[in-house]
C-alpha positions, -999 to +999 in steps of 0.1 A: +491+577-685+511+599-699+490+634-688+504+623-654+537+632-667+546+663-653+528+657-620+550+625-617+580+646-617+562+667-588+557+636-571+589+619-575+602+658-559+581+653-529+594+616-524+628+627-530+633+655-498+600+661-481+614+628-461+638+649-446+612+667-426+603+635-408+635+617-409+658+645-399+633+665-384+642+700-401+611+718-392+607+740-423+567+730-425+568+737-390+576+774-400+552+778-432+552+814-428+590+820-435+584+792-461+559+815-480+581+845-474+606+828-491+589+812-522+561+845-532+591+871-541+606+846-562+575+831-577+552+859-587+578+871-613+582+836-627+544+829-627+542+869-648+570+856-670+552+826-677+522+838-688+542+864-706+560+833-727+527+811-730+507+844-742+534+850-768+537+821-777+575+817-767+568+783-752+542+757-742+532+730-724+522+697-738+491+692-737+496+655-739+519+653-706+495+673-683+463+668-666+448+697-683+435+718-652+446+757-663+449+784-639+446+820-643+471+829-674+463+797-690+490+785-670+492+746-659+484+732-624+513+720-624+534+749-632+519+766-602+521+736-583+562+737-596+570+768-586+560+756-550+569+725-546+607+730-558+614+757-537+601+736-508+621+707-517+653+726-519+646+747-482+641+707-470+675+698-487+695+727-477+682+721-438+692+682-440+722+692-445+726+717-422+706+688-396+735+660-407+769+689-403+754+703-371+763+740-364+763+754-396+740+788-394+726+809-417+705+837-422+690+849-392+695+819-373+713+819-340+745+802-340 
């Protein structure tokens, strides 16, 4: 039980904002492709830094709280799954609040 560990925490990250799509209705699966503009920049370096760590040896995951699926790198599932996932969750978060104060725009959004 305890290899489920880290995917939990993935899990319990999904249950904790990805309601907000249906509930408030914030549309940010609805525009995947700005989605994945937004996450690749930022998680390629982090995914090179990562295997940069794991390959020296800076750091590790424990083999004992993960399901033990590797990706290129020698990198987790669930660190790629991570660096997705998050991001995703916080879009959601930042949108339900900008769904609950109405009128509060950003980026390239019309006002």
């Amino acid at each position: 039980m305890l290899k489920w560990s880290y995917m939990a925490m993935l899990l319990f990250t999904i249950c904790g904002s990805f309601w907000l799509e249906i509930v408030l209705k914030v549309g940010v699966l609805k525009r995947i492709y700005r989605v994945i503009l937004s996450i690749l920049p930022v998680a390629i370096p982090f995914i090179i830094w990562d295997a940069y760590a794991v390959s020296n040896k800076h750091w590790s995951f424990d083999s004992n709280q993960i399901l033990g699926i590797y990706g290129p790198f020698k990198i987790p599932l669930e660190e790629f799954l991570f660096f997705i996932i998050v991001p995703i969750a916080a879009i959601m978060t930042i949108e339900g609040v900008r769904a609950v104060k109405k009128h509060w725009p950003v980026g390239d959004e019309k006002e």
